[in-house]
C-alpha positions as CSV (number, residue, x, y, z in Angstrom):
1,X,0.0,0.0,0.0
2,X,1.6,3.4,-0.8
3,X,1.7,6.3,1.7
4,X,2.3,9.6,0.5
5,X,2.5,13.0,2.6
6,X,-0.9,15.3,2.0
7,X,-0.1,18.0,4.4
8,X,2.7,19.8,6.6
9,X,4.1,22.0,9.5
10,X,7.0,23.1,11.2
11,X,8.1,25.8,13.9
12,X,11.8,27.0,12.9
13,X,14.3,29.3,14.1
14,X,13.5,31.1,10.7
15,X,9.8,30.9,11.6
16,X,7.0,28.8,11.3
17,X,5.1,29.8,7.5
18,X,6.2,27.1,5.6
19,X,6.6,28.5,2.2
20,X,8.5,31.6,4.1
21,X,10.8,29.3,5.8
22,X,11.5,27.8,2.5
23,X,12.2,31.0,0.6
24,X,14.5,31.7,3.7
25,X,16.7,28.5,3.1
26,X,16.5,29.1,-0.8
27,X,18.0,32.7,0.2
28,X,21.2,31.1,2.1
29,X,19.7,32.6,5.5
30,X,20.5,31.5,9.1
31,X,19.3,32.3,12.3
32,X,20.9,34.7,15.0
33,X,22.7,32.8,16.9
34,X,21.5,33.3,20.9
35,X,22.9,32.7,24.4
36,X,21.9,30.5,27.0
37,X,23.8,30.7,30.5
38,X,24.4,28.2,33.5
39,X,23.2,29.8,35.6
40,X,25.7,28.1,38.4
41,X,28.9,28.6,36.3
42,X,27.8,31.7,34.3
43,X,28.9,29.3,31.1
44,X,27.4,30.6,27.8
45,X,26.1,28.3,25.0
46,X,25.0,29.1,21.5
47,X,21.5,28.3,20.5
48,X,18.8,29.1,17.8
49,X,15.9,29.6,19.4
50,X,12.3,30.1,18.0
51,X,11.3,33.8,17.1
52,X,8.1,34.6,19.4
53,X,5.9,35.5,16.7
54,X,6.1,32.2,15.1
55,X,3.3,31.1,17.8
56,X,1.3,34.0,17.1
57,X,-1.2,32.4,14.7
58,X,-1.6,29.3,17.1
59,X,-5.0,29.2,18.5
60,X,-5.7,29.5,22.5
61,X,-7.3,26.8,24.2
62,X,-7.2,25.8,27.9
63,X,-4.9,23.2,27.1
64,X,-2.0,25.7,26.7
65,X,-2.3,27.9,29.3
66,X,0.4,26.0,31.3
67,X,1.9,24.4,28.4
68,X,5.3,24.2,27.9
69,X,7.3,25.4,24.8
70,X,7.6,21.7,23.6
71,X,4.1,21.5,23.4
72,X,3.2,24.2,22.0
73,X,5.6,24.0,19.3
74,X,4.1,20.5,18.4
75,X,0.6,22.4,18.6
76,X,1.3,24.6,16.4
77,X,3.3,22.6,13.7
78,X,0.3,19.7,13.7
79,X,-2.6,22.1,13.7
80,X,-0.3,23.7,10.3
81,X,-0.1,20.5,8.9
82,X,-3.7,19.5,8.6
83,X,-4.3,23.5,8.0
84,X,-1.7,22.8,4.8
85,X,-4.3,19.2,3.8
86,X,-7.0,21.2,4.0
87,X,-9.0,19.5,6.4
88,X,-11.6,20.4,8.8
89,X,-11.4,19.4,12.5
90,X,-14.6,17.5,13.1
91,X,-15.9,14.3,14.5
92,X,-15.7,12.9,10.9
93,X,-11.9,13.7,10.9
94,X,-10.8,12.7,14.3
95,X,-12.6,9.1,13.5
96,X,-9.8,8.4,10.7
97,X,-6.7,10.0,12.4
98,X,-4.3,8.3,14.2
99,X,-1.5,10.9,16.0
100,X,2.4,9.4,16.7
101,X,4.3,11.9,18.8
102,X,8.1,11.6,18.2
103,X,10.7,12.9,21.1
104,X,14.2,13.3,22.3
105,X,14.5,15.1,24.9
106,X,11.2,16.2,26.2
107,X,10.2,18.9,28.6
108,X,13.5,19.7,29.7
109,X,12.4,23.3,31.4
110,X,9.7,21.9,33.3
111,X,11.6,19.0,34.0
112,X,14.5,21.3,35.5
113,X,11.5,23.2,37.7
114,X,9.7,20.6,39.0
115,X,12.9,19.0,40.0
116,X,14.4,21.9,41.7
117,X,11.3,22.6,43.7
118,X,11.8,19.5,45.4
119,X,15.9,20.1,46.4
120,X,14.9,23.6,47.3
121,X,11.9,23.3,49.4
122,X,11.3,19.7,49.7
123,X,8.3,17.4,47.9
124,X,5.6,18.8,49.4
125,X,6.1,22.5,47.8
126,X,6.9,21.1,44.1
127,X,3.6,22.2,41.9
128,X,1.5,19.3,40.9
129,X,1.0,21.8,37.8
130,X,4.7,20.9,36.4
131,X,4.8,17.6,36.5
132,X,2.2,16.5,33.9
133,X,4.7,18.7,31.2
134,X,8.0,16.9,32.5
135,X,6.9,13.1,30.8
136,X,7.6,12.3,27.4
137,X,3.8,12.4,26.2
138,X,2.7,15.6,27.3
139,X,2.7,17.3,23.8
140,X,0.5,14.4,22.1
141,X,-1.8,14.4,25.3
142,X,-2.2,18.0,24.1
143,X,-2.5,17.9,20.5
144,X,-4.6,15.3,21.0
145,X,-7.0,17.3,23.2
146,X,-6.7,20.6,20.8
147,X,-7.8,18.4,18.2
148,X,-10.7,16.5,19.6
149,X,-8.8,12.9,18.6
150,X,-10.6,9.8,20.9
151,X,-8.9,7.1,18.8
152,X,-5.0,5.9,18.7
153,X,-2.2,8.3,20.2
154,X,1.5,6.9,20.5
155,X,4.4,9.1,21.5
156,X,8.1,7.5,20.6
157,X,11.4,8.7,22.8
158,X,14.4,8.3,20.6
159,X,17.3,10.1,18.9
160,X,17.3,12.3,15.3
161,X,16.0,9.7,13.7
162,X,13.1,8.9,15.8
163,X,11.3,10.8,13.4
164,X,11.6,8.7,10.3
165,X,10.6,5.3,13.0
166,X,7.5,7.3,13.8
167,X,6.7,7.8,9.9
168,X,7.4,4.1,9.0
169,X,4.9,3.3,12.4
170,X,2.3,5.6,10.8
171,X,2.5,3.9,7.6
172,X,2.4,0.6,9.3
173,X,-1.1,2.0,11.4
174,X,-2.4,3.0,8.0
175,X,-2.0,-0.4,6.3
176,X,-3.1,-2.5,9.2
177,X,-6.2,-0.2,9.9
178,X,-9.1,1.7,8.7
179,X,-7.6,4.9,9.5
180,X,-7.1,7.4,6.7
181,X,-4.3,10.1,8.4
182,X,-2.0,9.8,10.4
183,X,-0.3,12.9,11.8
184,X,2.9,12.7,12.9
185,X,4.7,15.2,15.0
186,X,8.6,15.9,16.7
187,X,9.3,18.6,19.0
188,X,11.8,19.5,21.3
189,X,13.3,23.1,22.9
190,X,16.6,24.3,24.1
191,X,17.9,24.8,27.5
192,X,21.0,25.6,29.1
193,X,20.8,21.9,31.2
194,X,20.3,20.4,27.4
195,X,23.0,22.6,26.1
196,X,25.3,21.2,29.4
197,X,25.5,18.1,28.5
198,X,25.8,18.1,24.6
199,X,29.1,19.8,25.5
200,X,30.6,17.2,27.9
201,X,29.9,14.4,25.3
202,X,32.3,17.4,23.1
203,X,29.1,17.8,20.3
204,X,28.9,21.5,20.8
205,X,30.3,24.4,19.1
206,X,32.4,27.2,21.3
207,X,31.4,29.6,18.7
208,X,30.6,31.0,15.2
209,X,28.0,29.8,13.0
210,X,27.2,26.3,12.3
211,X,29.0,24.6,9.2
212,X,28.7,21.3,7.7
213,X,31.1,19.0,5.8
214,X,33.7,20.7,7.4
215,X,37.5,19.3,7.1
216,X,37.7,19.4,10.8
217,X,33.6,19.5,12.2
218,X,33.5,21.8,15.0
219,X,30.5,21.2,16.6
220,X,26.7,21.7,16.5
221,X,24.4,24.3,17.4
222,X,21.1,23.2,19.4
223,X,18.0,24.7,18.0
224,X,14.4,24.2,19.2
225,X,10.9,23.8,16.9
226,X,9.0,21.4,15.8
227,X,7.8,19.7,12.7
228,X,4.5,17.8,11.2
229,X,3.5,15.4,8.5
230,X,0.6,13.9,7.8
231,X,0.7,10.8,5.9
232,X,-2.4,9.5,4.2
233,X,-3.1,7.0,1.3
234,X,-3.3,9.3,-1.2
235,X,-0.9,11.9,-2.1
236,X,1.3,14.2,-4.3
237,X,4.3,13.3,-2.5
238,X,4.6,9.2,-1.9
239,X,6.8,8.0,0.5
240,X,8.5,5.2,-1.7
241,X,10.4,3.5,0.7
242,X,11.7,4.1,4.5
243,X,14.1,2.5,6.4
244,X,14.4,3.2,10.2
245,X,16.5,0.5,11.9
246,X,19.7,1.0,11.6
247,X,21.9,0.6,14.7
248,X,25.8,1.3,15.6
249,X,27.7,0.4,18.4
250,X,30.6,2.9,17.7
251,X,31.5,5.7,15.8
252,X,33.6,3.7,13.2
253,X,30.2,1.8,12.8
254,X,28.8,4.9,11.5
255,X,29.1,4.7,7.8
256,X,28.4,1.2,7.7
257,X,24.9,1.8,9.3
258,X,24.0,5.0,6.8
259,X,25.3,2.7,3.8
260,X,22.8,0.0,5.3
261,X,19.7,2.3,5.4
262,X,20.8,3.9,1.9
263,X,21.0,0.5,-0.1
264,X,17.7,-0.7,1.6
265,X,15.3,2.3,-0.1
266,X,17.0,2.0,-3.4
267,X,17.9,5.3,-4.4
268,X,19.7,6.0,-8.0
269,X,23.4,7.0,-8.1
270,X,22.9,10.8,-8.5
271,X,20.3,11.1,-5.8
272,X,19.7,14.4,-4.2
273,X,20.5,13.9,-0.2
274,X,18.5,16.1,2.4
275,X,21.5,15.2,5.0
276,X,21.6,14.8,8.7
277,X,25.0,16.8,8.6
278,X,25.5,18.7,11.8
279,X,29.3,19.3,12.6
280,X,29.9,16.8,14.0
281,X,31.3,13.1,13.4
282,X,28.2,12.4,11.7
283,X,29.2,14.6,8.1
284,X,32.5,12.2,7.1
285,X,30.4,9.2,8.2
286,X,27.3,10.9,5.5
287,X,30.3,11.3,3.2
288,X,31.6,7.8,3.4
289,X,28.3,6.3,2.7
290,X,27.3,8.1,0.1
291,X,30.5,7.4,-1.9
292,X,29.8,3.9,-1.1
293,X,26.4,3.8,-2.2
294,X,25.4,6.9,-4.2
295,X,28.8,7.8,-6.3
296,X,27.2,10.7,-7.4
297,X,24.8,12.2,-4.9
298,X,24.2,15.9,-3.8
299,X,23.9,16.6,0.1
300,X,22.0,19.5,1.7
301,X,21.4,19.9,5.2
302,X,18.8,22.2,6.5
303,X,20.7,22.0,10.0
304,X,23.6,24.5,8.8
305,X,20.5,26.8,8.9
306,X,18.0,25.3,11.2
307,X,20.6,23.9,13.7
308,X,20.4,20.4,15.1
309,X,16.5,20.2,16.3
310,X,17.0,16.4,17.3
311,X,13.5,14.6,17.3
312,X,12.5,17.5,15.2
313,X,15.2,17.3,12.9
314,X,14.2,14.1,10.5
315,X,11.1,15.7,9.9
316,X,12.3,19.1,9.3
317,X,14.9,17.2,6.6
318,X,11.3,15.7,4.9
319,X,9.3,19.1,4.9
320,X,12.7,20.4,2.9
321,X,12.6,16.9,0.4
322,X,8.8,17.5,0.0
323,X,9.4,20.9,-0.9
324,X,12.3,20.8,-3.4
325,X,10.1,18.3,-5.1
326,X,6.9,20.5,-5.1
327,X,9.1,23.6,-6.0
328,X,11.9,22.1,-8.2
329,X,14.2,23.4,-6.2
330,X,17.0,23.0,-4.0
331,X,19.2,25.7,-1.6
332,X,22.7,25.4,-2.7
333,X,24.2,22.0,-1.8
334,X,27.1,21.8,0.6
335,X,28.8,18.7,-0.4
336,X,28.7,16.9,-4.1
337,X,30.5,14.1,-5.7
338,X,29.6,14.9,-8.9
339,X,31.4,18.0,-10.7
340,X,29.0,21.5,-10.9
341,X,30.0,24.6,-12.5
342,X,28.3,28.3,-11.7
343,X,27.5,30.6,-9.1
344,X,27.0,29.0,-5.6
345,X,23.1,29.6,-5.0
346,X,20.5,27.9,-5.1
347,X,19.9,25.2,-8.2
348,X,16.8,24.9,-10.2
349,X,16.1,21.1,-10.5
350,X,14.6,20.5,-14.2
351,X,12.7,17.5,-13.4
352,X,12.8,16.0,-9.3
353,X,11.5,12.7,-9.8
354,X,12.6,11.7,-6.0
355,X,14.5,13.0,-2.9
356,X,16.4,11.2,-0.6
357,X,16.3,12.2,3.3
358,X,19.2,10.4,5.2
359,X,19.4,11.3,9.0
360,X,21.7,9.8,11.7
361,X,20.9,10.0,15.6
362,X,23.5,11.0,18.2
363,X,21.8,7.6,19.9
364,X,23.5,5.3,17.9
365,X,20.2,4.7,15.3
366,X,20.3,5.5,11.4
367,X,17.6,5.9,8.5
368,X,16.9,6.5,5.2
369,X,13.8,7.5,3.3
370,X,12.8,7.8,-0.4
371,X,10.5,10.5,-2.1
372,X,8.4,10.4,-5.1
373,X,6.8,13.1,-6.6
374,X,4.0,11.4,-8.6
């Protein structure tokens, strides 16, 4: 049974309008790079955060009054998504709609609150109103309510490419079912704590802007946002294959695991490659592979613009494959096997017949999709 993508949504550092976002990573734009202190140690680190009027279309509704920012990201980029299919939120909707919430990192503010309410002032004093935001399913309890949906709700806890396992889940709902949607959603926001601990595993940047498929990688920039897809059985963009299952032990199991995931969907020599590159170990290991695989592929990766979203990264890297197929274009690739003459820019593709999306966690998982524009 083919799956295809009908609608979609995202919140970005360079906002949360699709087709604006788009025209923004066309343009070679990136985010201003923000701050975050410790608070104890008075240590900076570099984030891109969300711009506050990318919320400022999302409607109000009891459920997020106390929300946190995770889950009002995912709020906004779902509600988008079916906005973008052009469906109505009624009983007839909810009925056929299945909603798989996909998650890193989770309510990591809240998490920090709730927690040090307790050290400060003991267990008694910590607000029963933070804890329901500091577990994993708190944004899908949410959506779900905003939305009116009765029927199946999953949320998955993974790495960067938990979003690709919760796509290949919703296709596996919708062939197994009588659901017609499924909408599936990543999230995840930045915080100093988060930022802490990315830079004792050495993944972060100590400054500048982030670059990819650098000789030496220097790090990644956290970012926070969200993103949405809604998969149904009928669609301009088909999902032609995915594969999400990947695993490596080390890092010199890397490339072996991409290369794995690559040959499985079957993509043609000269694919175009919507990378996970972040600037890190994970751009040679993208490299590797697709010299193995896919001699003469093209890589972009949105994350030298959007920074590295995590859970909300994979689908961030499909929204980008859906639109250079609807669009026929491409912002200029950072990383090519094949030769290319002219102006660095973006490239006007004559005639996308299918995008690759290849995204690698920092959790040891790896996956691979294939687009088709029918």
């Amino acid at each position: 049974m083919s799956v295809g993508i009908a609608g979609t949504g995202w919140v970005t550092p360079l906002g949360s309008n699709v087709q604006e976002v788009w025209s923004r990573l066309l343009a070679g734009e990136q985010p201003i790079i923000q701050e975050v202190c410790d608070p104890i140690g008075k240590h900076g680190y570099p984030v891109y955060r969300v711009p506050p009027e990318s919320l400022k279309n999302l409607p109000p509704h009891p459920r997020l009054r106390r929300a946190s920012a995770i889950s009002r990201f995912a709020a906004a980029a779902g509600l988008a998504a079916l906005a973008d299919a052009n469906l109505t939120l009624d009983e007839k909707l909810t009925d056929r709609l299945a909603l798989i919430f996909a998650v890193a990192n989770g309510g990591v503010i809240y998490t920090k609150r709730f927690y040090s309410d307790i050290v400060k002032t003991g267990a008694d004093a910590a607000s029963p109103l933070l804890f329901p935001e500091t577990v994993f399913n708190a944004a899908a309890s949410h959506l779900a309510a905003i939305i009116g949906l009765s029927g199946a709700s999953y949320t998955l806890v993974g790495d960067g490419s938990v979003g690709l396992t919760a796509i290949q889940m919703g296709e596996d709902l919708l062939a197994n079912t009588k659901l017609e949607y499924c909408l599936v959603v990543a999230a995840e926001e930045a915080d100093w704590l988060l930022c802490d601990a990315y830079q004792k595993w050495r993944l972060l940047r100590s400054g500048g802007s982030l670059k990819v498929f650098e000789d030496i990688g220097k790090g990644m920039i956290l970012s926070e946002g969200a993103g949405a897809v809604l998969l149904s059985r009928s669609a301009p963009i088909e999902i032609a294959a995915i594969s999400a299952g990947a695993h490596f032990n080390r890092r010199n199991e890397v490339s072996a695991a991409l290369a794995e995931t690559l040959a499985q969907i079957g993509s043609s020599s000269d694919a175009i490659v919507i990378s996970s590159a972040n600037g890190t170990f994970i751009d040679a290991a993208e490299i590797a592979a697709i010299k193995q695989v896919l001699p003469n592929a093209m890589l972009y990766s949105p994350k030298e613009a959007l920074g590295e979203g995590v859970a909300a990264s994979a689908l961030w890297q499909v929204i980008v494959a859906t639109e250079a197929l609807r669009s026929k274009k491409l912002p200029c690739p950072q990383y090519s096997n094949a030769s290319r003459t002219g102006p660095k820019g973006p490239i006007q593709l004559v005639n996308p017949a299918e995008m690759t999306v290849l995204t690698c966690g920092l959790n040891q998982q790896a996956g691979a999709a294939r687009l088709v524009r029918l």
